[in-house]
C-alpha positions as CSV (number, residue, x, y, z in Angstrom):
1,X,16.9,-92.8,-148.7
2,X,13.6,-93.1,-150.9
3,X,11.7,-90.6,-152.1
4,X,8.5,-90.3,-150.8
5,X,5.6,-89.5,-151.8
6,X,1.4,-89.2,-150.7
7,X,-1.1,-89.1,-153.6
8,X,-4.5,-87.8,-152.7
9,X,-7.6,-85.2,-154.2
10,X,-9.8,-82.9,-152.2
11,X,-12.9,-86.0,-153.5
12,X,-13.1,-89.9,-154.3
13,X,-13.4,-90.6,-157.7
14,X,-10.9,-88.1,-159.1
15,X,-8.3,-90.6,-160.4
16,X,-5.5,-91.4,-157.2
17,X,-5.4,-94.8,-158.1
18,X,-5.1,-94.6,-161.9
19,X,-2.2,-92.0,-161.1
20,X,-0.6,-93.8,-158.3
21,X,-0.3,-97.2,-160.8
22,X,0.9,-95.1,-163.6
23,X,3.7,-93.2,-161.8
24,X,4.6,-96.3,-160.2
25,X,4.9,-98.7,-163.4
26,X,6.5,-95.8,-165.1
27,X,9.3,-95.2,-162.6
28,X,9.4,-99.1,-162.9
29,X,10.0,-99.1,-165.8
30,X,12.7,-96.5,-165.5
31,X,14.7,-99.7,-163.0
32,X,12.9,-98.1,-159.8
33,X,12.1,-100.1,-156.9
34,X,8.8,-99.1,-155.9
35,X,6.7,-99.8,-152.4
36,X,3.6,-98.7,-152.3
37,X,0.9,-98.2,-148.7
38,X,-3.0,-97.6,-149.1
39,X,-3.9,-95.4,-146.2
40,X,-7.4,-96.0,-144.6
41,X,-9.5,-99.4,-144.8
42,X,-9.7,-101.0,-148.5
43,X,-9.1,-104.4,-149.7
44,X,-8.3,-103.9,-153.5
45,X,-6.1,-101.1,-154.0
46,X,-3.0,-103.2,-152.4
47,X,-4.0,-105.8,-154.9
48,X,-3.5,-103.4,-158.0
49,X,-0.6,-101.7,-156.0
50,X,1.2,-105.3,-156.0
51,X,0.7,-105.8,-159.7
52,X,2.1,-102.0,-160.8
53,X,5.0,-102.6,-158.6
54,X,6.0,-106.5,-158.1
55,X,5.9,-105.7,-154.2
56,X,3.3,-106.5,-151.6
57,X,1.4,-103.3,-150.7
58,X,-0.5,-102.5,-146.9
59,X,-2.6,-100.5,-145.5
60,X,-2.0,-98.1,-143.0
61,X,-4.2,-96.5,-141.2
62,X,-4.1,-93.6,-138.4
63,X,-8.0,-94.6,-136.7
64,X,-7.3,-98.5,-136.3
65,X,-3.3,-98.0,-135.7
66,X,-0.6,-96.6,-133.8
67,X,2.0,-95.0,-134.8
68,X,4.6,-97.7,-133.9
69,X,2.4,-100.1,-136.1
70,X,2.8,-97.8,-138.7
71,X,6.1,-97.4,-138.6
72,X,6.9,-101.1,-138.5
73,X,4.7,-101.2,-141.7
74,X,6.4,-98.7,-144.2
75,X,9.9,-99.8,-142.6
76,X,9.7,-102.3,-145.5
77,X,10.2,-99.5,-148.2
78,X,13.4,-98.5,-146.9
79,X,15.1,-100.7,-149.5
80,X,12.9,-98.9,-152.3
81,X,13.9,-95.9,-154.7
82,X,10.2,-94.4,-154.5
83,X,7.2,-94.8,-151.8
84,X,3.8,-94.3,-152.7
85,X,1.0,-93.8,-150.1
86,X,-2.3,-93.5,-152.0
87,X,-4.6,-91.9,-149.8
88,X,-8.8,-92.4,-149.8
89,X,-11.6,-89.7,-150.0
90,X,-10.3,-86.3,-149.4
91,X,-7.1,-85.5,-148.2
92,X,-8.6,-84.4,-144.7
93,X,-11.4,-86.9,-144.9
94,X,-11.6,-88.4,-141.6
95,X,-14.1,-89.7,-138.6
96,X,-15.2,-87.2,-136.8
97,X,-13.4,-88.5,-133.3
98,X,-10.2,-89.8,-132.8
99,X,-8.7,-93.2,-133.1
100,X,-5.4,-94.5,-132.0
101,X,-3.7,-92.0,-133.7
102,X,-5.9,-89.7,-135.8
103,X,-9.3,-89.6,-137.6
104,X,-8.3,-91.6,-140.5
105,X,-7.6,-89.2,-143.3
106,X,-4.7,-89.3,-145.7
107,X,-3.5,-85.8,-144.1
108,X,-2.1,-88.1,-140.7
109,X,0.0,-90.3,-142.6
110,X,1.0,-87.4,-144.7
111,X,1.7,-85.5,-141.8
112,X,2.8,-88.3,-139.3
113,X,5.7,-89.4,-141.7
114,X,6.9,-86.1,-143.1
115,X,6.0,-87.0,-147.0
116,X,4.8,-84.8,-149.4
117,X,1.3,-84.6,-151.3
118,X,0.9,-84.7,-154.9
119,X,-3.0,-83.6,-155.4
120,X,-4.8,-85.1,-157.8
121,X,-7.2,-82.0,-159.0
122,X,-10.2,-82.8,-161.4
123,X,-11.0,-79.3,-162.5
124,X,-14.4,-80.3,-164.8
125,X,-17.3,-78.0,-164.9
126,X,-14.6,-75.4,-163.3
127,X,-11.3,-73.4,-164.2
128,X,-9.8,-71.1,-162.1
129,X,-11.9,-72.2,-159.0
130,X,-9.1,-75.2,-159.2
131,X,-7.1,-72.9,-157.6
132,X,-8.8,-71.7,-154.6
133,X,-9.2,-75.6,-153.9
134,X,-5.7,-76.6,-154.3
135,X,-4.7,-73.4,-151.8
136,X,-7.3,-74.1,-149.4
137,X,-5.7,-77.8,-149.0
138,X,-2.1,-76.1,-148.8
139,X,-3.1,-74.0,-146.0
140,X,-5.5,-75.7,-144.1
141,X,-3.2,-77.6,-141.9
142,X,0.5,-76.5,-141.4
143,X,2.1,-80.0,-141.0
144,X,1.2,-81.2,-144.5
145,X,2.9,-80.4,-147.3
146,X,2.1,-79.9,-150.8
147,X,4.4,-80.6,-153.3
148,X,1.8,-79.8,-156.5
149,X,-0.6,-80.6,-158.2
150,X,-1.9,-83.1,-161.2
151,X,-4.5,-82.1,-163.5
152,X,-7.5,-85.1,-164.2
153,X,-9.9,-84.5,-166.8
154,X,-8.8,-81.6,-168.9
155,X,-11.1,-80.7,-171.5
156,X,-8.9,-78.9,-173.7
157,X,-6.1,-76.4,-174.0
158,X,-7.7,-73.5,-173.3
159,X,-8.9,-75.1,-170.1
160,X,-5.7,-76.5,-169.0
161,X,-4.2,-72.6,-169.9
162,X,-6.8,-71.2,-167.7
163,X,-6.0,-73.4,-164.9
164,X,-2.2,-73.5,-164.7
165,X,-2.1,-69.8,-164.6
166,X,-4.4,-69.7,-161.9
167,X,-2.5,-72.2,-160.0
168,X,0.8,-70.8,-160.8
169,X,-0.2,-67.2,-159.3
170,X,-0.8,-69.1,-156.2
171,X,2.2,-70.3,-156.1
172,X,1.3,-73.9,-156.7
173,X,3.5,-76.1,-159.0
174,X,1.7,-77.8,-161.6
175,X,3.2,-81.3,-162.5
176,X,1.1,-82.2,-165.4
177,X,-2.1,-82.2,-167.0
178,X,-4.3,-85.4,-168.2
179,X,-6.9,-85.1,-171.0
180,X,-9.8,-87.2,-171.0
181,X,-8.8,-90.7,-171.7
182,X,-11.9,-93.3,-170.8
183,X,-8.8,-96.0,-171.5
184,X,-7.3,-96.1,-168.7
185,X,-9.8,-95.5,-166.1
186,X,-10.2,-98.4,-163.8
187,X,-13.7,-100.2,-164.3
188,X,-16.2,-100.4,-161.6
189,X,-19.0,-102.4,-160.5
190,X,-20.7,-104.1,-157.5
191,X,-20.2,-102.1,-154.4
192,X,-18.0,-99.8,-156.4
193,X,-14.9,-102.4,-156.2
194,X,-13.5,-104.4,-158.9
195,X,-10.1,-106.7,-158.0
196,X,-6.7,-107.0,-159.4
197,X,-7.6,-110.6,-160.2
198,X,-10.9,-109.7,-161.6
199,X,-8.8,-108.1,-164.4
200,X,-7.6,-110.4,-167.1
201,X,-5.8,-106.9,-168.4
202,X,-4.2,-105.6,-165.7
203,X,-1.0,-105.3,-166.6
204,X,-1.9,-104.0,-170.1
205,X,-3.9,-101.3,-168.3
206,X,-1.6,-100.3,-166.2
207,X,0.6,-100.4,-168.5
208,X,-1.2,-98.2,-170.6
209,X,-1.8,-95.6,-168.1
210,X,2.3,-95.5,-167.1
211,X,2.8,-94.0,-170.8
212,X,-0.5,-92.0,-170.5
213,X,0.7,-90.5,-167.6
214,X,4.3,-90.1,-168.7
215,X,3.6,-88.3,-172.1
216,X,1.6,-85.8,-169.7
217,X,3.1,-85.2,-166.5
218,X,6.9,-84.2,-165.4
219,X,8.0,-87.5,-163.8
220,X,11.3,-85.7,-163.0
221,X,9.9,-82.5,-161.4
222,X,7.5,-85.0,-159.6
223,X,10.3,-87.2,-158.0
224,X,12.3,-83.9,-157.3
225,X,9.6,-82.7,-154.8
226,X,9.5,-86.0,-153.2
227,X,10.6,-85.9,-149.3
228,X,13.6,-87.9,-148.4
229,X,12.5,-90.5,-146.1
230,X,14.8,-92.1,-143.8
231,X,13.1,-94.6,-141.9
232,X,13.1,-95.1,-138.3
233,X,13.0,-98.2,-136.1
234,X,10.0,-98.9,-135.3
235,X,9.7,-99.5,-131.6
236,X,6.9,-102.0,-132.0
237,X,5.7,-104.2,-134.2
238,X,1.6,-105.7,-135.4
239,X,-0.2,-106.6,-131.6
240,X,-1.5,-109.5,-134.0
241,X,-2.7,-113.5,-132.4
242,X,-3.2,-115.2,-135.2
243,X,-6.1,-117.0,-135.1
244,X,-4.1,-120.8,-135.1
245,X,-1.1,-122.6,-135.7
246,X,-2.4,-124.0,-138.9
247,X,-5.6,-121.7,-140.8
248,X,-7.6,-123.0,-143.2
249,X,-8.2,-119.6,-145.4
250,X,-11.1,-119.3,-147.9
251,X,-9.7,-117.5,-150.9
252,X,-11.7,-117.4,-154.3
253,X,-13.6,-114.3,-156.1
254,X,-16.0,-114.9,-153.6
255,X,-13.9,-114.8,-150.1
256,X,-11.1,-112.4,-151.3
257,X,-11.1,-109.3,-148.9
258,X,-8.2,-109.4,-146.1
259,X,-6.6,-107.0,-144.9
260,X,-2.7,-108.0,-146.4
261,X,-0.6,-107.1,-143.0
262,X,-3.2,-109.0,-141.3
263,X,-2.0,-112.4,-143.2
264,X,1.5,-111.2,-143.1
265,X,1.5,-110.9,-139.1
266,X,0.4,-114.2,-139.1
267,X,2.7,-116.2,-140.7
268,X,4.9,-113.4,-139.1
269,X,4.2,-115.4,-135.6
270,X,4.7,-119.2,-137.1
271,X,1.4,-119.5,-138.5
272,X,0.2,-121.3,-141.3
273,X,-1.9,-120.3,-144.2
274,X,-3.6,-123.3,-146.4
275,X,-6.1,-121.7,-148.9
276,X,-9.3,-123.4,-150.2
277,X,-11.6,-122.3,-152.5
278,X,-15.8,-123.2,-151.8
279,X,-16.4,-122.0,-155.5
280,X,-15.0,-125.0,-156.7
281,X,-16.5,-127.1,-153.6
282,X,-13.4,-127.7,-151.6
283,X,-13.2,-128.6,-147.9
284,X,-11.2,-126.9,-145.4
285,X,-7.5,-128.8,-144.4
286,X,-8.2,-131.6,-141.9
287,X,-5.3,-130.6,-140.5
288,X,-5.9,-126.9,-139.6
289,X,-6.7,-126.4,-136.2
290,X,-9.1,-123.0,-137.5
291,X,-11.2,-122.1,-140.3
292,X,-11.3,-118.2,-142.0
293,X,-13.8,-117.1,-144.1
294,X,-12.9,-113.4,-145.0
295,X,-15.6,-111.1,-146.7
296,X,-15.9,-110.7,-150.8
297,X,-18.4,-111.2,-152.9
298,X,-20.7,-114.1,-151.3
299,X,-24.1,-112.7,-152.9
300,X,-22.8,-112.8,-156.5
301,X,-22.2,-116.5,-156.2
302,X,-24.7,-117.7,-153.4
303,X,-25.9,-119.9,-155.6
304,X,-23.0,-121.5,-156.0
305,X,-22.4,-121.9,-152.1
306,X,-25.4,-123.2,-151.8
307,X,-25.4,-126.4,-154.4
308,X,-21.5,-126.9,-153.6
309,X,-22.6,-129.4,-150.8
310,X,-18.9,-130.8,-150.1
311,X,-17.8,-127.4,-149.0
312,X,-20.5,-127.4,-146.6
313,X,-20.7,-130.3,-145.1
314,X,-17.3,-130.3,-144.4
315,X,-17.5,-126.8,-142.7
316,X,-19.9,-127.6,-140.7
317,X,-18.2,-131.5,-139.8
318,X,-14.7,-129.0,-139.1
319,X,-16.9,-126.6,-137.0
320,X,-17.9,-129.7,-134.7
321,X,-14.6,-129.4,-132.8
322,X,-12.4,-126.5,-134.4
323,X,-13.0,-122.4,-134.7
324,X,-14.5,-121.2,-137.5
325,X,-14.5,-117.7,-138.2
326,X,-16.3,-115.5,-140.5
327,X,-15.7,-111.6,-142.0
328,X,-18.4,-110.1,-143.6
329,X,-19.2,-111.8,-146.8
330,X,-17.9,-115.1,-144.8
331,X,-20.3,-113.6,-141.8
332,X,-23.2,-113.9,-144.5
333,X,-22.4,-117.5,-145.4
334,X,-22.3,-119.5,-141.8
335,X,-25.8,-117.8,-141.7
336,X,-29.1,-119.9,-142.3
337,X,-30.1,-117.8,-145.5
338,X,-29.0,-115.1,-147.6
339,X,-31.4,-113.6,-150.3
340,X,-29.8,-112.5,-153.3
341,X,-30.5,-109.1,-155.0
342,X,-33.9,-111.0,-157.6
343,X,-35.2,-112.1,-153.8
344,X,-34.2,-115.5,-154.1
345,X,-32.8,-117.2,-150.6
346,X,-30.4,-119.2,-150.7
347,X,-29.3,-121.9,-148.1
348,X,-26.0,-121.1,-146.5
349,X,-24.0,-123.7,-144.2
350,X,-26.2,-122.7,-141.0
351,X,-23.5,-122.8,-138.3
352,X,-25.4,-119.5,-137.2
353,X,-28.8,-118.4,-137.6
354,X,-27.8,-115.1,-139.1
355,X,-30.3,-113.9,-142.3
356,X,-29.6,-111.5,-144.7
357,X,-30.6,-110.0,-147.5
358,X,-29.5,-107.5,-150.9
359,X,-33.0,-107.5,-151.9
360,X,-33.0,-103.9,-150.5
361,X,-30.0,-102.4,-150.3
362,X,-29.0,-100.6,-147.4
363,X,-25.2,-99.3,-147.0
364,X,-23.4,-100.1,-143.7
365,X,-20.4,-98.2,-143.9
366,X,-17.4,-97.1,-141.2
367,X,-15.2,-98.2,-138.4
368,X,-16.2,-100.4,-136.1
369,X,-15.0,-100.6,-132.1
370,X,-15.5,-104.2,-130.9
371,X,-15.2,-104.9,-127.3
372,X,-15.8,-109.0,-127.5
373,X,-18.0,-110.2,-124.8
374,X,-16.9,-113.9,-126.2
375,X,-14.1,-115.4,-127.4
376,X,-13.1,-115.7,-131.3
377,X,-9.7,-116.9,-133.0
378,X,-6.7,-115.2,-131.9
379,X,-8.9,-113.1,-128.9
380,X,-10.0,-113.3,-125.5
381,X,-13.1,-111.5,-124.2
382,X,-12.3,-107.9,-123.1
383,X,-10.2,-107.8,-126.2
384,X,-10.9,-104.3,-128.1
385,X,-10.9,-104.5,-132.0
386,X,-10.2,-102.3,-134.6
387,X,-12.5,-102.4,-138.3
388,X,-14.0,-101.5,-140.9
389,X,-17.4,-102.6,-142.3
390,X,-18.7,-102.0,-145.9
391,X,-21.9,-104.1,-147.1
392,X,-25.1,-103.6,-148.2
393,X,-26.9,-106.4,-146.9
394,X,-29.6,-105.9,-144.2
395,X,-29.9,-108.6,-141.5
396,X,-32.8,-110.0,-140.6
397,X,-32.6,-112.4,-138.3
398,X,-29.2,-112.6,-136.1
399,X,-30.7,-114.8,-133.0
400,X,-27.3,-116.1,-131.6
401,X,-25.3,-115.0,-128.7
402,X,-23.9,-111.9,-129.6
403,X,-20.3,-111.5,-130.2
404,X,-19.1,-108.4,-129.3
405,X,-20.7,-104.8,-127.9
406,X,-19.8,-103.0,-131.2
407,X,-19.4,-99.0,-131.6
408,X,-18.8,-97.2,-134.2
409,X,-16.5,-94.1,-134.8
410,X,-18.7,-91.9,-132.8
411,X,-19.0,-94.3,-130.0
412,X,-22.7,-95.0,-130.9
413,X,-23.6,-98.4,-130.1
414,X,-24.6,-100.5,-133.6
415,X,-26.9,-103.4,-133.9
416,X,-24.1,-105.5,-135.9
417,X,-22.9,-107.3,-133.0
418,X,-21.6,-110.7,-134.7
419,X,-22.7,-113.4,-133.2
420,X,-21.4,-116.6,-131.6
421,X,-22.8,-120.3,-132.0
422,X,-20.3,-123.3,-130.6
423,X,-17.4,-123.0,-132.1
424,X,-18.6,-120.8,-135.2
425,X,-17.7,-116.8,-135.0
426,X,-18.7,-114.1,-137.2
427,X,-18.5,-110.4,-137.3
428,X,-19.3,-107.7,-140.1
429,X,-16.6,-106.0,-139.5
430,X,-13.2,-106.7,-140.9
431,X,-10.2,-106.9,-138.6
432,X,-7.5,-104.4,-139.1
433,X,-5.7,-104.2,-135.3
434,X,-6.1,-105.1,-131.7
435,X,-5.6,-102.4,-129.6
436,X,-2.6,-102.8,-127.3
């Protein structure tokens, strides 16, 4: 049975994912399988989760799935020595309504599987008060479990003294404690995201943070308060059309972000997946029967799109009697225009008349309810789907028919509605599930 794991903090930015790649590249290196799962909706950390660990890595998520969904996606660490589930935000950071089957936060998987919490705890600017924080996480909700705690950030000694015994009176095992280290923090930049292919030094870096991590931190005591997971059959599997028998996939730096389950359910159902890349001006298959243009980084190279006239022409010559479909970032580039962050438009393919704009900056930001009024690739109208949006473009012209009546967590009604020209679709949102 593996042992199993949840890594989270009581904030963002405290340091799950340096510690979830370190602890798994060091039990890797100790001749451990590993299997890690991202809960909630993000598009890199699987990417850095398959390079610590050699496996693929999905999301789960308990706002956007159900629990047999879930099920069926961890069932593929039962053959592993160690699961990791890195969580996002806080460990009860959620949406204020329910989803399918909770709000989101890290503390449903936690909970929902049975697997333990290791806290990440970045007690700068603050020493004993670490404390109170890790206990008020303990106790706030009796079906999550804390196995103890990892200490980010240390200033010195004294601090880390102070600290420990604070934690220790409350009972709260302390695994470890990290100095400051710039190294081997993971760089950021636009939006806050950088990729796994983005990073020439990956490996170095995480490798780097494994012995980091291991010179600090109890891996022993750590895997010892792991749960023992025995998985269960899942009783269904991803409710996932693909979107055709043969996709054309955008895939470059600028058209990275898909969800990986989303690509694995559909070569799951026979599909299959032909990349291209429109950075380097290349055409969709003539042989696909659908075009996919996920979301990325469109803005930092619209430029680019816009001189690489092949790619273009073709789309729009493949959109004359075949699907296209666009996430986000892909969204952006069927539009007419898209102004860069200097206020420079730029001409995009035009297979809708969507405009936008990063000249001012404006973040769109949370999960989306789509009830489509029209179809799109893989969907029917009626269909109700699950995503998430995160961009900071504002729209300023989206005159086609509208895709979808789009809510967000809340159930308010939001003016992203994707739109619909011919046999060009686009949403903001990305895809995560359909619901059943």
């Amino acid at each position: 049975m593996p042992a199993s794991l949840v890594i989270s903090a009581p904030a963002s930015g405290v340091g799950k994912t340096t510690l979830t790649l370190a602890l798994a590249r060091a039990w890797r290196h100790r001749g451990f399988n590993v299997q890690c799962f991202k809960s909630g909706p993000d598009y890199i950390d699987p990417a850095f989760h398959a390079a610590a660990t050699g496996r693929a890595s999905v999301n789960v998520d308990s706002w956007a799935m159900d629990r047999g969904t879930i099920a069926h996606l961890v069932g593929r660490g039962a053959d592993a020595d160690v699961v990791l589930a890195e969580g996002s935000m806080g460990l009860f950071d959620g949406v204020a309504a329910r989803g399918v089957s909770g709000t989101g936060a890290t503390a449903d998987i936690a909970e929902m599987l049975g697997w333990p919490v290791v806290l990440v705890i970045d007690p700068s600017g603050q020493a004993q008060t670490a404390a109170a924080i890790a206990a008020g996480l303990r106790d706030y909700r009796a079906g999550v479990r804390l196995a103890g705690v990892v200490l980010n950030r240390v200033a010195s000694p004294r601090h880390e003294d102070l600290v420990r015994r604070a934690l220790n009176e409350a009972g709260i095992k302390v695994f470890g404690a990290l100095p400051r280290h710039a190294e081997i923090s993971l760089p950021k930049r636009h939006l806050g995201l950088v990729q796994a292919e983005e990073q020439a030094e990956i490996g170095k870096l995480i490798d780097e943070a494994a012995r980091f991590v291991a010179e600090h931190v109890d891996l022993d005591a750590v895997l010892h308060s792991a749960g023992k997971w025995s998985p269960q059959a899942a009783v269904n599997g991803l409710n996932v059309t693909p979107p055709g028998q043969r996709i054309a996939l955008a895939r470059d730096a600028a058209f990275s972000f898909v969800y990986p389950h989303m690509l694995e359910a559909w070569r799951a159902a026979g599909a299959e997946i032909v990349p291209f890349s429109p950075l380097t001006d290349e055409a969709p298959d003539a042989s696909a029967d659908v075009c996919w243009l996920p979301g990325g980084y469109p803005e930092l190279h619209a430029g680019k799109i816009a001189a690489n006239a092949r790619f273009r022409s073709s789309l729009r010559a493949f959109a004359e009697t075949r699907p296209v479909h666009g996430e986000c970032g892909g969204y952006m580039v069927l539009g007419a225009g898209l102004t860069d962050a200097d206020g420079v438009r730029h001409e995009m393919t035009g297979l809708l008349g969507l405009e936008t704009s990063f000249a001012k900056r404006r973040m769109h930001l949370g999960y989306r309810l789509a009830e489509l009024a029209a179809p799109m690739p893989g969907h029917q109208p009626g269909a109700r789907l699950r995503g998430h949006e995160f961009h900071y473009s504002t729209i300023l012209a989206q005159p086609d028919t509208a895709l979808a009546v789009v809510h967000d967590a809340t159930g308010a009604v939001i003016a992203e509605t994707g739109s619909r020209r011919g046999h060009a679709t686009g949403t903001f949102f990305h895809l995560i599930a359909e619901d059943r």
